[in-house]
Structure formats: C-alpha cells, structure tokens
N, C-alpha and C positions, 0 to 999 in steps of 0.2 A: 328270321324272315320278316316278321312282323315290323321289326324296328328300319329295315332293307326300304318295305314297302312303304313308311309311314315317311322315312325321306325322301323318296321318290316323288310320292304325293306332294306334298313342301314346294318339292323343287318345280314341280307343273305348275303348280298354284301360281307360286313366284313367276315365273315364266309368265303364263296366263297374264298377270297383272302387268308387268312389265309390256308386253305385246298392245294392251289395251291403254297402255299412257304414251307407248312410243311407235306413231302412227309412220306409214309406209312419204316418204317424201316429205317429212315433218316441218321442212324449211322452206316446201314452193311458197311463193308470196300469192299474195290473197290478190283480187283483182276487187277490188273497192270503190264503189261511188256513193255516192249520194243525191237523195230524191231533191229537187229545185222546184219552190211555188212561186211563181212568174206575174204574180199577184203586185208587186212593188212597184207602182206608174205612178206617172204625175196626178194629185186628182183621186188616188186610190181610196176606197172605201175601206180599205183594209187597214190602214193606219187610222185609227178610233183615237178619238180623245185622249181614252185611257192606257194607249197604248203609249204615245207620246208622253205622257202625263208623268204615270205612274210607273214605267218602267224603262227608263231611259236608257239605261243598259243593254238593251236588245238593240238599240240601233246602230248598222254597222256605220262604219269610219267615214262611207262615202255618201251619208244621209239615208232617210226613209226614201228617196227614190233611188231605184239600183238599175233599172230597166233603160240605161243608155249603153252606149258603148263604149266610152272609156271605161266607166264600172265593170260590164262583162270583161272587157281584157283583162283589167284589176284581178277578180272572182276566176275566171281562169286559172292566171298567172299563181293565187292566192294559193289556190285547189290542189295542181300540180306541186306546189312547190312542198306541201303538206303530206302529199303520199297520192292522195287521190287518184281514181284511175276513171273516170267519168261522171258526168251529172249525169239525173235522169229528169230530164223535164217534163211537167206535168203539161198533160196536152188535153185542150178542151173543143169540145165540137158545138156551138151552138146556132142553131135553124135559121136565126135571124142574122148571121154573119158571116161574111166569106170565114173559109176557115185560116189563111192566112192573118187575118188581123184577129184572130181570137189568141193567135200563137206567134205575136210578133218576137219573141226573146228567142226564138229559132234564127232570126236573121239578124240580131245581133250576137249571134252564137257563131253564125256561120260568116258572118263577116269579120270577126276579129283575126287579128294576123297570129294569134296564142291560139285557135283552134284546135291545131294539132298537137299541142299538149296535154289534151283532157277530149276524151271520149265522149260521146253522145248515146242516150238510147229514149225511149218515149215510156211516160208512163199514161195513160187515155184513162182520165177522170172521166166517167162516165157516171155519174153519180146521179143522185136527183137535181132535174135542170141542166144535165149535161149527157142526158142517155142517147143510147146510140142502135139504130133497131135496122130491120130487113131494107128501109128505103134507101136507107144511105150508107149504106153498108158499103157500097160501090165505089163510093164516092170517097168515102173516109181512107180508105184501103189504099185507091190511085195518090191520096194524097202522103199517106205515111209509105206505100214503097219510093214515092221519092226521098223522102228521107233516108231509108234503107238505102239506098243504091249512093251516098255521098261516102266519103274515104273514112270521113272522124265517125262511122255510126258502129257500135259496139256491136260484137259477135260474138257468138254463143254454141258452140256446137257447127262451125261452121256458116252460123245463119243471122243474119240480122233478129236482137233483142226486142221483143214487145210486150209492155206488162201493161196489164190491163186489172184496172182498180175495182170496177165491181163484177163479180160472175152473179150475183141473181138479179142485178138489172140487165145482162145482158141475153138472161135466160127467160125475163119476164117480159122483154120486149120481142125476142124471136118466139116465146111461147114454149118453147121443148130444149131439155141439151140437146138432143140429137139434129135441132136447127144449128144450134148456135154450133155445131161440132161442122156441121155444111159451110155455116158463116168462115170458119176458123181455116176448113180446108180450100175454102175459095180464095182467103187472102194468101195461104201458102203458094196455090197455084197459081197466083195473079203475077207473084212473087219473080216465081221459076221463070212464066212468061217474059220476065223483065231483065233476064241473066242471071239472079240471084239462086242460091240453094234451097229457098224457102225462107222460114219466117220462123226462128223459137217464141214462142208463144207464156206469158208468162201469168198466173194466175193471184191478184192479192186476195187471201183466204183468211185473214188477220188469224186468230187463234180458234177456229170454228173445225171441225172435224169432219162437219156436214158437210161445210161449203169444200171444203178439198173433195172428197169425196165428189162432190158435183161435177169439180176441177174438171176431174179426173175423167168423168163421162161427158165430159163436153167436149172432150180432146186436146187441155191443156199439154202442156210439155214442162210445165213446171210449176212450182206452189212455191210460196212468195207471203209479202205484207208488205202495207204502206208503214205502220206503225203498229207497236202495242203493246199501247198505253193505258191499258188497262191490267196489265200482268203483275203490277204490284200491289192490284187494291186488296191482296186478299188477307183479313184476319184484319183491316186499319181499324183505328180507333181511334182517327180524327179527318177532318179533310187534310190534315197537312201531312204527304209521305214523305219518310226518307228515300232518295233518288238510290240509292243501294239496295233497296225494296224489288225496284222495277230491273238493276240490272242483276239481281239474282232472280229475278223470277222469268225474267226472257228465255233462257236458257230450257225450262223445262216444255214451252213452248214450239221451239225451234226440234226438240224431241218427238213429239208426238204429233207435230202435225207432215214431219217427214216421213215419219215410220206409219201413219194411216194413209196418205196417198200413195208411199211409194214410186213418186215420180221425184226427179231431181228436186234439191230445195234452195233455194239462194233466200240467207235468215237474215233479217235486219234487228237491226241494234237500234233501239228508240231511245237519242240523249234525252231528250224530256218530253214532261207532258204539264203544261201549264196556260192554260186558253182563258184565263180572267179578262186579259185584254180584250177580248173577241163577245163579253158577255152579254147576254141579251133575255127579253121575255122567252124567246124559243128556244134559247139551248142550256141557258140557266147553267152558264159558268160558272155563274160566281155563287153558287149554292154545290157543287160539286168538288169531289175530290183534285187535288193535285201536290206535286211532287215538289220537294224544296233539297236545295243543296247542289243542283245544278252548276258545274264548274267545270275548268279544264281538265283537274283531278277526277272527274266523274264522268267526263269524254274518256279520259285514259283507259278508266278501271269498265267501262261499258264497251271498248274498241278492245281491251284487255282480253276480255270474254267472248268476244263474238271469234276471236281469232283462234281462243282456243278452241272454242268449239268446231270451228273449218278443222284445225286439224288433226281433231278426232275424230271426225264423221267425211272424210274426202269423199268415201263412195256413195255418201248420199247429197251430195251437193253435185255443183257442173262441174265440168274437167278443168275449167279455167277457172274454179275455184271463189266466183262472183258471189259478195256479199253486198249489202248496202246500211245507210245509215238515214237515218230519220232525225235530223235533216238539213241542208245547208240552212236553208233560208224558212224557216217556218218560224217568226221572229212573235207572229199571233196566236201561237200556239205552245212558245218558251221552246224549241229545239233550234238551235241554231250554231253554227260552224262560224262564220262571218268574225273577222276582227271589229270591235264596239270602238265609238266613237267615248263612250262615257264611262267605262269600266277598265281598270288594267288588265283584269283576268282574259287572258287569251284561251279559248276553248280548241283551237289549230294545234296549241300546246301540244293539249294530250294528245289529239291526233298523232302527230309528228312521234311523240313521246312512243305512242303505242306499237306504232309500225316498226319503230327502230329497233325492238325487242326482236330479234328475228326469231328467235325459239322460243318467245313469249312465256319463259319462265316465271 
C-alpha cells in the first residue's frame, strides 16, 4: 500500500509540474509594441555632443533627425516587418503650448500611407514639467479621445489603451486617489459620450509595490512600466553591468508587482539602460551605474523571456496578451530597436529572431 501511494504521489507531482510549464493556449502570439520618444527634431537638445561623439552606433540609418515623414513611413514599415504590433508614443502636455505641436509625431504617424500596419496607443508623460492636474483635465481628455476614436488606436478589453507614466504626480496634483479615481471615470465617461466603450486605463508602477497598490485605488485597470532599469543593480560591483543581470532580474519584477495589485499586468522588457550620453551636473550619469553588452543577441534573449513569461502567467496579463519593450527610440538613454547607420549589429535581429520561436523553447 505504501509503495501504491508513494507512486501516486510521483505521478501528481509530475503531473503538477508538467501543468505549470505547459500553459492553457501556449502558442497565442503575444501582441507587442514598443514605447517611441518623439524627442528626435531638427534643432534637438537631445542629441548632445556626446551623443554624437562618443557613441555613434546609436544613430539610426536615417540620421539623428527621424521626426519627418519619409522616416515615420521607414520606422513603420521597419517595425511591422520585425513582428511589432504597435508603438506607444510618448505624449506630452505643456501649458505654454497648443497641444498639437507639443505631439507633432502623431501627425506624421497618422499621415503615413503604412499606418495601418502598426497600431497606435498614448503613453502621457506627465512627469515633472509635464504634469497634468484638475484644470486641464478636460481639456487633455477631449484631445486624447480623438485619438481613441481613429481606426489604427490600440484596444484593450474592448476599449481604446491609455498608460499613463506617473500615478503620484497625478495624485499630487488632484490631491486624493479618490480625485484622481473621478478624474479617471470622467475621461471613461467622456469616452462612452463619444461612441467608444470607455477608455482601459493603464498605470506605469516601475518595480514599486506601493505605487501599484495606489494603482489600484485610484481606479487603474492595469499596472504597467515605462522601464526597469534598475532591476540588475543588485549585488553589482562596478558601474559596469552585464545586460544579462537586468534581463534575469526583470522577471522577478514582473512576479510581484502583478500578484500585489492583482489587476491585469502588461510586463515590459528594458533592452537597456545606458544614459552617459544624457549626463549632466543634475542627473550625474556618468558617475552611475550602467549595463554593457547590449546587442541583437541580448534583444533576443530579453524578447526570449518576456515571452515566456506571457505564457506562463496568461491569467494575469490582458486577454490580448499586450506586452511592450523599452524601447524603439530611446538612443539617450542606450535602448534602442532602430537599424544604425554605424554599426552592423542589427538589434531587429533579435527581435525577428525571438518572435519566430513560436513555443519559445
């Protein structure tokens, strides 16, 4: 009886394990984009000296300005063709500007005749210099449900996508979550008003437990990150990390901040983290940690992971399976997708490489 029972057990066990590597729908494809900084204009402050200078590998194929149109059709075309299944453009509000020319890369998005090969959704930097409070609340809303209501804008549960990059500036400008939770249900119902289903609501919480938590009472619909790029510093013992630091340590991230809110997670994958270029007296880049070994090989093996992690946790992600990647275009910050004018190594490689894996074995 003993030896009956003790294979039984065995056999559950096994069973058990089995169940928990071989997930229900193990093959749906992922729905995939990546975050776009609309930073790259003629004239940009964002191309620094040392950007130009010292890392000439970062600049794609079609120069440091990317913000025309033939380019957008390019990045498009590029995107799609790679797997991609939407950008997310960073969208910025500021006081002293229509908001149309703060977000002109919206209408070289929506003018190109490749639009409809690559999806759209907003991500609202609302950060310091870009926050967003009770006055204009109105105002911001009228101008992103147009966007919602155009063919190429990404859906989510039925409802036009919106992430939104800071929850305690937007807590500290209405004063209360339970404002910002009014604020939240006023753009859904502005929404409805408009013909649409409402509005999913998307929360970047980077690796904070708190700020989910906040999320969650403010009346997000889902927890999120822009980046997070801080996941591998732990245990370093130089500034210089290996990029397989940060993409083993994403993962336990994408763990625990899904299973404390409890509301949907859509996890992003940070190719890199490398802001020398960007350094300055106030953010003291170049006294700070960062990652080296950045490649298509380490696009692959960070695209590798994020995939498997979709599909072992489907019930805690969205039904349509949305992940994203950090980042096309973040070239000041060393994450970037974009083919280089200066480098052979193609980072789209992996991309391409990764998705083609269909059971990412």
């Amino acid at each position: 009886m003993y030896k009956i029972a003790l294979i039984l057990l065995v056999f559950l066990t096994a069973h058990a394990f089995r169940s928990q590597d071989k997930t229900p729908d193990a093959g749906k494809p992922i729905t995939l984009g990546a975050y776009y900084f609309n930073g790259w204009k003629a004239d940009s402050k964002h191309v620094t000296e040392a950007l130009r200078d010292s890392f000439p590998e970062r600049e794609p194929k079609w120069g440091w300005v990317t913000s025309t149109q033939a380019v957008m059709d390019a990045q498009i075309n590029e995107a799609a063709d790679a797997g991609l299944s939407f950008f997310s453009f960073c969208w910025y509000f500021k006081k002293n500007k229509p908001l149309t020319e703060s977000n002109t890369i919206l209408n070289l998005y929506h003018n190109s005749p490749n639009r409809n090969r690559l999806k759209h959704c907003l991500l609202i930097a609302n950060h310091e210099g870009n926050e967003i409070g009770p006055a204009d609340w109105h105002k911001v809303s009228a101008e992103w449900i147009k966007q919602f209501k155009t063919s190429s804008y990404l859906t989510v549960d039925g409802k036009p996508l919106l992430i939104i990059f800071e929850v305690n500036s937007l807590i500290k400008q209405f004063g209360t979550t339970a404002k910002v939770k009014e604020a939240l249900n006023y753009l859904r119902d502005s929404a409805r008003k408009e013909g649409l289903n409402g509005v999913t609501i998307a929360a970047c919480v980077g690796s904070y437990p708190d700020v989910a938590l906040k999320a969650k009472a403010c009346g997000f619909d889902i927890t999120t990150a822009y980046n997070l790029h801080k996941a591998g510093y732990k245990n370093r013992v130089s500034r210089q990390i290996p990029i397989d630091s940060l993409i083993n340590s994403e993962r336990m991230i994408w763990d625990r901040i899904s299973a404390v809110s409890k509301l949907p997670y859509i996890p992003v994958a940070t190719l890199n983290w490398d802001p020398r270029p960007w350094a300055d007296s106030s953010n003291n880049y170049n006294t700070k940690p960062y990652y080296v070994g950045f490649s298509s090989g380490s696009v692959f093996r960070s695209i590798q992971s994020l995939v498997r992690w979709m599909r072992l946790h489907q019930t805690q992600t969205t039904k349509e399976q949305v992940a994203l990647l950090y980042a096309w275009n973040e070239y000041g910050e060393g994450a970037w997708l974009t083919p280089s004018k200066n480098s052979s190594d193609k980072p789209l490689e992996g991309l391409k490489k990764a998705l083609s894996q269909k059971q990412n074995n």
